[in-house]
N, C-alpha and C positions, 0 to 999 in steps of 0.2 A: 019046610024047605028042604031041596036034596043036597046031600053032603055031595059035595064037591070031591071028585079024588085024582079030576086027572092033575098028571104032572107041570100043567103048564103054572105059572106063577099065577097066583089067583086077583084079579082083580077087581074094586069096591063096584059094584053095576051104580048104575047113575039113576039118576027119579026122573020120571016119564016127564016128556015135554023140555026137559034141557038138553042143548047141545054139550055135545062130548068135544072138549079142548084138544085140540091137535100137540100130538107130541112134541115138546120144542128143539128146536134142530140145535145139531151140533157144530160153533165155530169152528172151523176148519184151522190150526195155523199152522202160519206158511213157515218152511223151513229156512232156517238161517241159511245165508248169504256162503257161499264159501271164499275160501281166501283166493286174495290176487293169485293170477297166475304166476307172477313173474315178482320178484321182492317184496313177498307175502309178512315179514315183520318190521315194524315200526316200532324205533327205538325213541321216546320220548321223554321229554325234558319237564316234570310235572310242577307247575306252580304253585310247589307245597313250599311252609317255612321250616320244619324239622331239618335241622342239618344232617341228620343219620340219615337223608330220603333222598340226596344230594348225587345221584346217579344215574344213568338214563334208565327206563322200565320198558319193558319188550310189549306189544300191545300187533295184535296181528290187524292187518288190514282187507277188509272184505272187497269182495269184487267190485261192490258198489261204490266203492272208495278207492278203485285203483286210479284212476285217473288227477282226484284233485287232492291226493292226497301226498302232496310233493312236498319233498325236504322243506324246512321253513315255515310253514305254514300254523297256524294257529287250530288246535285241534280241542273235542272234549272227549275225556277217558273218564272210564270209571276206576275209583280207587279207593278204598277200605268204604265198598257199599256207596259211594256219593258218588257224583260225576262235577269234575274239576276240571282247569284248564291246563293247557300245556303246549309244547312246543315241538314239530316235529321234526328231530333232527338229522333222521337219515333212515336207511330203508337199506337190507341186508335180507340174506336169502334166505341164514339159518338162525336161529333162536340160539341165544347164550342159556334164557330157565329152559329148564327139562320138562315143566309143567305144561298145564294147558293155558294156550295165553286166551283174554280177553280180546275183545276187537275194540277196533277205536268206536265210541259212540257217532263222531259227528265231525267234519271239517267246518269249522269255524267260519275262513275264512280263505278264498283260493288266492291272495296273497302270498308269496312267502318273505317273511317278514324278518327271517331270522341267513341271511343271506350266508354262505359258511365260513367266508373270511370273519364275518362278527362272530359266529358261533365259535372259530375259534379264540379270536379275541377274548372273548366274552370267559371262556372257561382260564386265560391264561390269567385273564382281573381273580378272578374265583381262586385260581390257586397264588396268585401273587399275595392276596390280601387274605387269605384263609376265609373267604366266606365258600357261598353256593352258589352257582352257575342262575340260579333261578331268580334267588338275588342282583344277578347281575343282569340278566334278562331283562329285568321288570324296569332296570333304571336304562336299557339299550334300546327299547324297545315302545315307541308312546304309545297310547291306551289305543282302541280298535276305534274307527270312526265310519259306520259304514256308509253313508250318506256320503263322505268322499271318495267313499272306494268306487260307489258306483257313477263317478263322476265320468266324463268321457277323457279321455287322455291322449295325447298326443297322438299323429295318425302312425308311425312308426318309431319307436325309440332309438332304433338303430341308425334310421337317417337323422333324427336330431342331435343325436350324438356327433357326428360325424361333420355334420355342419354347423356345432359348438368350437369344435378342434380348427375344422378351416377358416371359422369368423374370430379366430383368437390374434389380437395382432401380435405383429412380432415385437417383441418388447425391448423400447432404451431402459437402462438401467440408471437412472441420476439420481434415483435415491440411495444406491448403492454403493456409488465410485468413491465416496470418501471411508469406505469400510477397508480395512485390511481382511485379505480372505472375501468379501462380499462378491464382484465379481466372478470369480475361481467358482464358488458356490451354486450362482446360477448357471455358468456352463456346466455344469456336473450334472445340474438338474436337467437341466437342455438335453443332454445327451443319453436320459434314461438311469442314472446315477441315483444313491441314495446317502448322500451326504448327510453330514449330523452337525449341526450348528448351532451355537449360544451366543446369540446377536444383543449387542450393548447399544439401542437405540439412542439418538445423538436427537438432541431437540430440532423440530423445524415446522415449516408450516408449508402450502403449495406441495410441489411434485416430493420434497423433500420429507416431508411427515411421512410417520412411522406408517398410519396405513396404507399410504400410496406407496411404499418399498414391499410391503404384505402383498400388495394389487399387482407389481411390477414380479412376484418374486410366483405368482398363481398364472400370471400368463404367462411367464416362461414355461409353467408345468404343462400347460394346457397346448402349447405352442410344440411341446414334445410328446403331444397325443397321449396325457396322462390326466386324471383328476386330481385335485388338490380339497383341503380341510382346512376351515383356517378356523380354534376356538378362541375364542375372548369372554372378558369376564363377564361383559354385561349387554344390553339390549342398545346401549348408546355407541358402544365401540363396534356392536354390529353394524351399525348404520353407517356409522364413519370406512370401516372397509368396501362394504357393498355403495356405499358413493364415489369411491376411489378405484373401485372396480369397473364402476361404469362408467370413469373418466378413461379408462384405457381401453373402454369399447366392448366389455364384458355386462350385458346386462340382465336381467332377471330373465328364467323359463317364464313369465305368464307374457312376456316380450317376445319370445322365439329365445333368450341368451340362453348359455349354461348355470347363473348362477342361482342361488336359492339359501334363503335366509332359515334356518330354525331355530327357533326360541321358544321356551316353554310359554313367554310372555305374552306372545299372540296369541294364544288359544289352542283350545283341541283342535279344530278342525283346521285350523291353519298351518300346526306343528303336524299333523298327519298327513297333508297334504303335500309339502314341502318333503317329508320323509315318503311319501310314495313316488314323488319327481325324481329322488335319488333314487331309492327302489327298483326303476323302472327306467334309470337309464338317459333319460330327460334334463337333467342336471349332474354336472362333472364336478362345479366350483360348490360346494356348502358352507356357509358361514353361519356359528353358531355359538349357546353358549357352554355349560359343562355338558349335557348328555347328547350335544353332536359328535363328541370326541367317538361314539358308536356308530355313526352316519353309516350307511352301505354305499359308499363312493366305491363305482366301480375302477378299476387297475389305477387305484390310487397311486401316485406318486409324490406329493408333500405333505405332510401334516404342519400345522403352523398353530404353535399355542402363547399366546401374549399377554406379557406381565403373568406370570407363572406364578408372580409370590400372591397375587392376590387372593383374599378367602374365598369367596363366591368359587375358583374351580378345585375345591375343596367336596369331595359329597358328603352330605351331611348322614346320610341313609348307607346300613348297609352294604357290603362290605367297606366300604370309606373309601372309597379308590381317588385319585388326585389327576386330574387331566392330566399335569407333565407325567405324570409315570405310564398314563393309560394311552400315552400316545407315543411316546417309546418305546412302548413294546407293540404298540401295532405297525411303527416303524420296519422294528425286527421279522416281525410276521410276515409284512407282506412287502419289503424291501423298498420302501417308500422312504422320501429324504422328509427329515426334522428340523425345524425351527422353532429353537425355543429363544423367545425375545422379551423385550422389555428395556424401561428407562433404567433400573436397576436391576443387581444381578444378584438371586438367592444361593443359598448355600448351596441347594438342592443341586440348580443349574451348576456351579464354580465347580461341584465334586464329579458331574459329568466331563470338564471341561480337565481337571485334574488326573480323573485315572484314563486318561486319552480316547474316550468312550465319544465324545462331540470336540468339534475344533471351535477354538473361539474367533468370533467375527466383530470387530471393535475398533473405532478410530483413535488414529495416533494423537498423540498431546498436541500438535499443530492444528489439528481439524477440531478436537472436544475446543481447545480455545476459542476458534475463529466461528463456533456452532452454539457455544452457551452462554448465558449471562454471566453478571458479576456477581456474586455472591457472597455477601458480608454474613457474620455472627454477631449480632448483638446481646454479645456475655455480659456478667455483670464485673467482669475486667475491661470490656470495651467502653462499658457505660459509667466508668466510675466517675470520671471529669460530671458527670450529671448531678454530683450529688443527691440528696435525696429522691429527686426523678427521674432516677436509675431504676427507681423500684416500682414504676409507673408500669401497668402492662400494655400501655403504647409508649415508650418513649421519645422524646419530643427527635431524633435521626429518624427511627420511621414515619414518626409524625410530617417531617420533613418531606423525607421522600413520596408516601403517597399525595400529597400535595400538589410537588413538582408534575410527579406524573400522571395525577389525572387530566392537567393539562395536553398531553399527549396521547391517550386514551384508556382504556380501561384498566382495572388493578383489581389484582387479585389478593382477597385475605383468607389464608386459612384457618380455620381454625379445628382442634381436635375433638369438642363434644360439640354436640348436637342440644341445642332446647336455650333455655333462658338459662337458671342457674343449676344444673341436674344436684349438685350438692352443698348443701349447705352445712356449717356450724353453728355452736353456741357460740354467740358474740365475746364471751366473757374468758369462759376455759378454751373455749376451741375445741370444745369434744365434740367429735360429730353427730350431728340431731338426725335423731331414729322414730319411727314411727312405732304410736305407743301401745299400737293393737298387733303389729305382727313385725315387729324391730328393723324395719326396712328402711333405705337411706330416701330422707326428705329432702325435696327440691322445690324451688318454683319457676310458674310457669307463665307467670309474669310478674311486672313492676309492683303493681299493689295487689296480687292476691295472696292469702295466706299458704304453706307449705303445703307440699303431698307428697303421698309417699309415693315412691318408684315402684315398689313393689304390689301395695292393693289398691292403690289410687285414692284414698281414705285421704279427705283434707284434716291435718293438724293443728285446726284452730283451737287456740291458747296452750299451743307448744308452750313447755317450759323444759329447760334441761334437767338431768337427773343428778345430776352432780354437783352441779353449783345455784340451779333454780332459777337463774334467768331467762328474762324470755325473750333477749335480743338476738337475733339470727345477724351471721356475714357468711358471705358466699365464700365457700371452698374452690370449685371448678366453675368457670365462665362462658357459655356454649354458644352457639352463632349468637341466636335470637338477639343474646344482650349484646352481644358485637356489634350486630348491625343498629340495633339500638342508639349505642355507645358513638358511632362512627358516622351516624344521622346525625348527631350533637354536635361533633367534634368538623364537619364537612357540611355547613347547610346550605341547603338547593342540589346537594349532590343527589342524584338517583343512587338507592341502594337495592341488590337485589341480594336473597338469599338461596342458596341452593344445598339443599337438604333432603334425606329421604323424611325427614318430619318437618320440614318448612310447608308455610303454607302453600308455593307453589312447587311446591317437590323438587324432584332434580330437574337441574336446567340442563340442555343439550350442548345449546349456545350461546352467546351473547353478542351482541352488535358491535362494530368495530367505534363506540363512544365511549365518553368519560362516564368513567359510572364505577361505583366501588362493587365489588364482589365477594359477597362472604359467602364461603365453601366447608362443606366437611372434605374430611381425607376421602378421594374416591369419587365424589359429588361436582366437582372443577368442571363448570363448562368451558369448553375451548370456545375460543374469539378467532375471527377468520382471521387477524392480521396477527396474530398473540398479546399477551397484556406488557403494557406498559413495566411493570413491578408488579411484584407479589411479596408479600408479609405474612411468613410464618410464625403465629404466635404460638406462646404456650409448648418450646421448647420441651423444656424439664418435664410436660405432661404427657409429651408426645414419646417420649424415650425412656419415658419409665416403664417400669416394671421387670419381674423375675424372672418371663416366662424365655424358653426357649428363642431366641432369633428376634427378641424385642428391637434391638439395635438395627437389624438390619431391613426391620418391618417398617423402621420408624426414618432409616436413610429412602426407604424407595416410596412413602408418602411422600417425602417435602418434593424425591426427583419427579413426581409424578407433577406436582403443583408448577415446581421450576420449568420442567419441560416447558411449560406453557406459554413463557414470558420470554419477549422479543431479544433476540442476540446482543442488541445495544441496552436491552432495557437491565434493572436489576431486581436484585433478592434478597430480602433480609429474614434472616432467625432468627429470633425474639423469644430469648430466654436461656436458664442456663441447661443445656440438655446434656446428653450424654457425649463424651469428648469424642471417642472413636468416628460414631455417625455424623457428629458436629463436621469433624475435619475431613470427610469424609464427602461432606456435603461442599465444602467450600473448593477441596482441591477437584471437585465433579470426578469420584472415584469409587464406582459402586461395585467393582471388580476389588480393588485393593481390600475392602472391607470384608466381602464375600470370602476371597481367602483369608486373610486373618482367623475370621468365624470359623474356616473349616480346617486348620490347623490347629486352634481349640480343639475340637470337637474329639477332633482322630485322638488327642491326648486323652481328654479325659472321657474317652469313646462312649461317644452320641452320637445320633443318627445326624446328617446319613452317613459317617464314616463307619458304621455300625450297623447292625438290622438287630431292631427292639420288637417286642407283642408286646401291647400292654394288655392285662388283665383284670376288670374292674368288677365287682361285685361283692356280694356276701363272703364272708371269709368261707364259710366250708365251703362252699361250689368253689372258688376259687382254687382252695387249697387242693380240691380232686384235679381239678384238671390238668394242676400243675404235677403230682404227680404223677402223671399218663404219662409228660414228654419227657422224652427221650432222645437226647439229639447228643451229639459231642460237642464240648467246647462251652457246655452252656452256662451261660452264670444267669442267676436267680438273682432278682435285688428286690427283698420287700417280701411280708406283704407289709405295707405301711397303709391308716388309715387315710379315707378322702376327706379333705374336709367338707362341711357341711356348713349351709347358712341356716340361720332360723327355720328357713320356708320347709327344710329334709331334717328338723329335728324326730319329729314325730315315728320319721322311716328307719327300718333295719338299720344299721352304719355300714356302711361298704368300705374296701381295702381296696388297695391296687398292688398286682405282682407286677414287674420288669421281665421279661427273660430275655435275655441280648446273648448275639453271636455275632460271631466276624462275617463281614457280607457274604463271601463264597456258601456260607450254609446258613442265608436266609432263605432260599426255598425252601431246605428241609426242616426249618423253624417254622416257616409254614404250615408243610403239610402237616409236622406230628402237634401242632395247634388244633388246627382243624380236625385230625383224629380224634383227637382228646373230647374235643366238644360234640362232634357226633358221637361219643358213646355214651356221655354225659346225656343226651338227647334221648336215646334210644332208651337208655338205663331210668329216664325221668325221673334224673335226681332234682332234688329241691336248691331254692334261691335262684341266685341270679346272678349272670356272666356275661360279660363286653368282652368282645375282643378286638382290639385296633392294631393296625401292623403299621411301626413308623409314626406315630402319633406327633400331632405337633406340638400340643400339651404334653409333651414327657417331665417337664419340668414344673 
């Protein structure tokens, strides 16, 4: 064979009769996309949980993204190697990093979902409460649903709009004329005004109930070419506004009206829906529960948040923010008038009302008379001519009165637990019976079945007590179930209903204008179109107990909430020996007088809110770093002291809680050098673990 020598690259020759494979070709790729011509970076809100990440990230947008790639919108970035979601909140010309940015991967969604009045909301919850903007997104903002997005929608927002405002009637105000201030209030509103009010709702039923004053107080908004917000705590107090709305001629967008309901309760796609009606212009009025307080109501002018003390507008999630506060500061932001209402009045509200921040709106002693029942205490100084069945927990005066009045129509009984008998004792010593696999408190859950525990659900057949060895059980706490039980006995042929989040037929809405006994948890109260007869607050002393923070005045705006219910002629008894303050507080119908009381305590032995606290809970050393980080003036440290612990967190690290309190003026900066602290504690990935809550209601 000849040696090869020319220079070309030598190659293997092929054996006769096979084809020679063709060279394979080279993919060509196409050169990236260049940037927008015109507000080429994207400054974006990343859906990360690191609180050191808590910052916008510059992210440049390609040509191909100039268009839908609009403030608001839902976009995916890439970020440490993965692609993540995020939020795009604004579009600028120049880059802050000096580096070379990435491009946005992808618009999500041509939505914009994050409208900039929320955005800025959104970041003031973020620094009010020391969390991260993204955190607060995620609770502003319901999940994407696109099956609704591509729904058809209205043929122009602009004209429904427009013809929301002109089908708004002009509004009488008769729920209102017995207010001092209440009048005054809605011309303010009328006139473009951003008033600030703490309304002490007066019981009543028809035009005069508290949601038809809500209804009367949305069309005046609407009537001065403004949108309104109105949140409540629950899906049933939704229904009662949005029916009260459409007795003044305001009726739903799937109707042609302005109004629209959002509740996480109906679902995704219904709660997405309703939030792209307001989005888009199509609804002005929202009625909702905690996380409408972020609706994108366009040129909002009222916010309206009722019963404020209740938990439900508490968030349970990150940062922890509380409707009343999340909507007084969107007051502030975007000049919008507040109404914070309710049967009774929180500390919260009273210290708005005190440092002259909101005017109080409240009937004089002539109108609370002529508007509320009778309201007796059956202490056990009232009850003592009873002799021994004094100590009866129906005694034979309430026994009495529901009697008289189911003659007249229906009666309401409260009562404060929930179940048959949640807790039980030893019949002997009275030590409380514990479950003998994981020490948890035993109950039952009916007449003849053996005990269980609340905790692992484990039945405790042949309890016996540990201390003295018997095995007779008596009921400690008494809950509907046996009430109504108890009250089938003691009334028979009466109908009895129970209304319960654990009764068998859940929470009732309403009940028929007949005789018929009604047992309620606190919260649970269905309204009667005509109101009830009497109501019977049992289990006083159970309702009024405890240590924590504002138990008194939690335990005064249950019975007002039950009372409210019950007909001007009809009456009210409290049944048991409770706490004095709320007792008397209850009988002279004084939920203002109480509320300051509480908040001239507090400013003394300064508690929130005469005060701004962090609380700090976790492992002691994460705790103990973080505390050293802040840095603020004025600050006093209280603690760490540890948490207690039940059986069920034996096994776990022990956690502490620090205090850091400052006088309110430098609760922002208690904020922000909180949330410093923990973003570098983040960043530094130190070990254990750390809460922060700003204003806790459990401080005590």
């Amino acid at each position: 064979m000849d040696r090869v020598t020319s220079a070309s690259t030598p190659e293997q020759p092929a054996l006769a009769g096979l084809e020679v494979p063709a060279a394979p070709r080279r993919r060509r790729v196409a050169a990236p996309p260049g940037p927008a011509a015109r507000l080429p970076v994207a400054r974006v809100c990343v859906d990360l949980a690191p609180p050191h990440l808590d910052r916008p990230f510059e992210y440049l947008v390609p040509e191909t993204l100039d268009d839908a790639a609009r403030p608001g919108v839902r976009v995916k970035v890439r970020f440490a190697g993965q692609d993540v979601d995020g939020w795009l909140l604004e579009r600028v010309e120049q880059a802050d990093h000096e580096g070379r940015l990435l491009p946005l991967r992808r618009v999500v969604s041509s939505e914009p979902v994050v409208a900039p009045a929320v955005a800025r909301l959104a970041r003031a919850v973020a620094d009010r409460w020391a969390g991260s903007l993204a955190d607060v997104l995620r609770l502003a903002v319901p999940p994407r649903h696109a099956r609704v997005e591509g729904e058809v929608d209205a043929p122009d927002s602009g004209e429904a709009v427009a013809g929301a405002v002109v089908a708004a009637p002009a509004p009488g105000a008769p729920a209102w004329e017995a207010y001092r201030g209440g009048p005054a209030f809605l011309r303010h509103v009328l006139a473009g005004g951003a008033p600030r009010a703490v309304w002490t709702a007066l019981p009543g039923t028809g035009e005069h109930r508290w949601a038809a004053a809500v209804a009367q107080a949305v069309a005046t908004t609407l009537l001065g070419g403004r949108g309104a917000l109105v949140v409540v705590p629950d899906a049933r107090d939704v229904d009662r506004v949005c029916t009260a709305l459409r007795e003044t001629g305001l009726t739903d967008v799937s109707e042609g009206g302005p109004v629209t309901r959002l509740v996480a309760e109906d679902g995704p796609a219904a709660r997405y829906r309703s939030f792209l009606a307001t989005l888009r212009g199509r609804a002005r009025v929202v009625v909702g529960t905690r996380a409408s307080a972020f609706a994108p109501v366009a040129d909002l002018g009222l916010v309206v948040c009722w019963d404020d003390g209740d938990l439900q507008h508490a968030e349970p999630r990150a940062p922890y923010p509380h409707v009343r506060e999340v909507l007084a500061l969107r007051s502030e932001l975007e000049g919008a008038a507040l109404l914070v209402g309710g049967h009774a009045r929180t500390v919260e509200a009273q210290h708005l009302v005190a440092t002259g921040w909101a005017h109080e709106v409240s009937a004089d002693r002539a109108g609370v008379r002529a508007r509320t029942p009778r309201v007796r205490a059956l202490t056990s100084v009232e009850l003592a001519r009873e002799g021994p069945a004094a100590a009866a927990r129906l005694p034979a005066p309430a026994w009495r009165v529901l009697r008289d009045a189911l003659a007249l129509g229906p009666v309401l009984v409260q009562v404060p637990r929930a179940g048959y008998v949640p807790v039980v004792a030893c019949g002997r010593c009275r030590t409380p019976a514990r479950c003998a696999t994981c020490h948890g408190p035993l109950g039952l859950t009916s007449g003849d079945g053996p005990p269980s525990c609340g905790w692992c659900g484990r039945l405790a057949t042949g309890w016996r007590c540990d201390e003295c060895g018997a095995a007779a059980l008596r009921s400690v706490r008494v809950g509907s179930e046996r009430t109504a039980e108890e009250l089938g006995r003691a009334f028979p042929g009466t109908t009895v209903r129970v209304s319960g989040a654990r009764a068998a037929g859940g929470v009732l809405s309403e009940v028929p204008d007949r005789p018929a006994l009604v047992v309620a948890t606190p919260g649970a109260e269905p309204h009667a179109p005509g109101g009830y007869a009497a109501a019977v607050l049992l289990d006083a002393a159970v309702a009024s107990a405890g240590e924590r923070l504002g138990a008194e005045v939690d335990a005064l705006r249950r019975w007002l909430g039950a009372a409210a219910l019950v007909r001007p002629e009809g009456q009210v008894l409290l049944v048991g020996d409770g706490a004095v303050r709320p007792t008397q507080a209850l009988v002279r119908w004084d939920p203002a007088g109480l509320a300051e009381r509480e908040l001239d305590e507090r400013a003394e032995l300064r508690l929130p809110p005469a005060v701004r606290v962090a609380s700090l809970t976790g492992t002691r050393d994460a705790v103990a770093a973080v505390v050293t980080r802040v840095d603020v003036p004025v600050l006093e440290v209280l603690g760490p002291v540890p948490v207690p612990q039940d059986d069920r967190g034996a096994a776990l690290e022990p956690e502490v809680r620090t205090l850091l309190r400052v006088p309110p003026a430098d609760g922002a900066t208690l904020a922000a050098a909180v949330a410093a602290s923990v973003a570098i504690r983040s960043a530094r990935r130190e070990g254990g673990t750390v809460r922060v809550q700003m204003d806790p209601a459990d401080v005590l």
